[in-house]
One Martini backbone bead per residue (centre of mass of N, CA, C, O) as a GRO file, in nm:
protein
   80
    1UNK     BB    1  -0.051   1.937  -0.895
    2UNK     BB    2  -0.313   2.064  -0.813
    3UNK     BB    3  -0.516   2.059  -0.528
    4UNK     BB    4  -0.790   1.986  -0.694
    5UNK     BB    5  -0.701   1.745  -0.785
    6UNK     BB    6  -0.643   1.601  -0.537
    7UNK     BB    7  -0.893   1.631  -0.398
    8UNK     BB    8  -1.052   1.475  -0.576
    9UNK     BB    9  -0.888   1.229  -0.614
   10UNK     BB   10  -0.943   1.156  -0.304
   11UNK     BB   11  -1.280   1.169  -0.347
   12UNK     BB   12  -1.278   0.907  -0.534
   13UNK     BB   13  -1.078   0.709  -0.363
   14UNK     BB   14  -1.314   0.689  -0.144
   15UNK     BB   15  -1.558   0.613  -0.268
   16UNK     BB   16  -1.455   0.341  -0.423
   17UNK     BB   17  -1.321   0.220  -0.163
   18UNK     BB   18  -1.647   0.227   0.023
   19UNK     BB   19  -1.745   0.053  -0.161
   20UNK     BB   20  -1.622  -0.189  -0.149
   21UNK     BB   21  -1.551  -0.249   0.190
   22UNK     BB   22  -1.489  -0.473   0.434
   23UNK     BB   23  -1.576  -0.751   0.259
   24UNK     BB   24  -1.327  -0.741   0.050
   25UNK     BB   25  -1.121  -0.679   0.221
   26UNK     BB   26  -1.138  -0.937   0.378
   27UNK     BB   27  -1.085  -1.120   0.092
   28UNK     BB   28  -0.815  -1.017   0.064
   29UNK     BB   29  -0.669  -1.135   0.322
   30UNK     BB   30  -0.742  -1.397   0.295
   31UNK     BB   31  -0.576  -1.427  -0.012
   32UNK     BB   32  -0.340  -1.356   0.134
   33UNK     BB   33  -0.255  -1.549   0.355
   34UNK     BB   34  -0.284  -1.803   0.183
   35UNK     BB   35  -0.110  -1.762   0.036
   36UNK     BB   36   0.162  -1.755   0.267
   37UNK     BB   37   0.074  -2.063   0.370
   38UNK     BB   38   0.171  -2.183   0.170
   39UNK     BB   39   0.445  -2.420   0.125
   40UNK     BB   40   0.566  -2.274  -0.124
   41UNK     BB   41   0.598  -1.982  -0.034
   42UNK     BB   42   0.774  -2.108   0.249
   43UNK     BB   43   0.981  -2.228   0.091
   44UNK     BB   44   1.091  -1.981  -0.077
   45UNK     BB   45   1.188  -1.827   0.220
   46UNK     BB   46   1.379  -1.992   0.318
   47UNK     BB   47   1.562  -2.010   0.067
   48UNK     BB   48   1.608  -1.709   0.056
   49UNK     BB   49   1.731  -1.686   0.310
   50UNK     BB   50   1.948  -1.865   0.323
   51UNK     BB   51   2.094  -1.709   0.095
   52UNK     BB   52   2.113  -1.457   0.252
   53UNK     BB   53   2.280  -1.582   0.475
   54UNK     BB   54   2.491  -1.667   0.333
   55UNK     BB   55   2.592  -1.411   0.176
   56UNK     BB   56   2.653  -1.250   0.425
   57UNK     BB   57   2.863  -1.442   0.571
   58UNK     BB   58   3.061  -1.412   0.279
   59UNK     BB   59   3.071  -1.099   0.342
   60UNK     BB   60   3.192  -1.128   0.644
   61UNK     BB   61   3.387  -1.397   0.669
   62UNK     BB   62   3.144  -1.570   0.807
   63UNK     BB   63   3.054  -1.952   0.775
   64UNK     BB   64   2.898  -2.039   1.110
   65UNK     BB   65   2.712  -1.794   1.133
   66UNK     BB   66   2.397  -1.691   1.168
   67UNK     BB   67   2.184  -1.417   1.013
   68UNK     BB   68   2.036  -1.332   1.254
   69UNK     BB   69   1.733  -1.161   1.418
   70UNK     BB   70   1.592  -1.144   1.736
   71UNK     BB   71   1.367  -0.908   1.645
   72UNK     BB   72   1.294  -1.142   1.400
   73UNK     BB   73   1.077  -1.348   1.366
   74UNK     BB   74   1.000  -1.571   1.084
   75UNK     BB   75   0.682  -1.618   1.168
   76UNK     BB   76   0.635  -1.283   1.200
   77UNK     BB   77   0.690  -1.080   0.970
   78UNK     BB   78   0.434  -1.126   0.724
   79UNK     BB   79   0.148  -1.023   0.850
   80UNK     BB   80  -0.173  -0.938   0.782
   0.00000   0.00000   0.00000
């Protein structure tokens, strides 16, 4: 690609962004929190996290300890 059409491409897509503005984006995150925070998506988060952490331990060869990072509180791992 070369320059002038991705400068190009960048200005076109400057424009159409800056057209939806603020108020979209805000519609947007309004409508992934709501997703994200619905029970069964929450539901959904933890039997996931559980299989994986089942899994680590399965393949680290210990099934007593759970595979949590400290460093990652689990409610606040994908806030938007």
């Amino acid at each position: 690609m070369s320059k002038i059409t991705m400068a190009a491409a960048a200005a076109a897509g400057y424009v159409l962004g800056a057209r939806a503005g603020r108020e979209r984006y805000d519609q947007i995150v309004q409508k992934a929190e709501g997703a994200w925070n619905n029970p069964k998506v929450q539901k959904g988060k933890r039997r996931a996290q559980e299989k994986a952490e089942g899994k680590a331990n399965e393949m680290s060869g210990d099934d007593s300890t759970p595979a949590t990072s400290p460093a990652a509180p689990e409610d606040n791992q994908f806030n938007v």
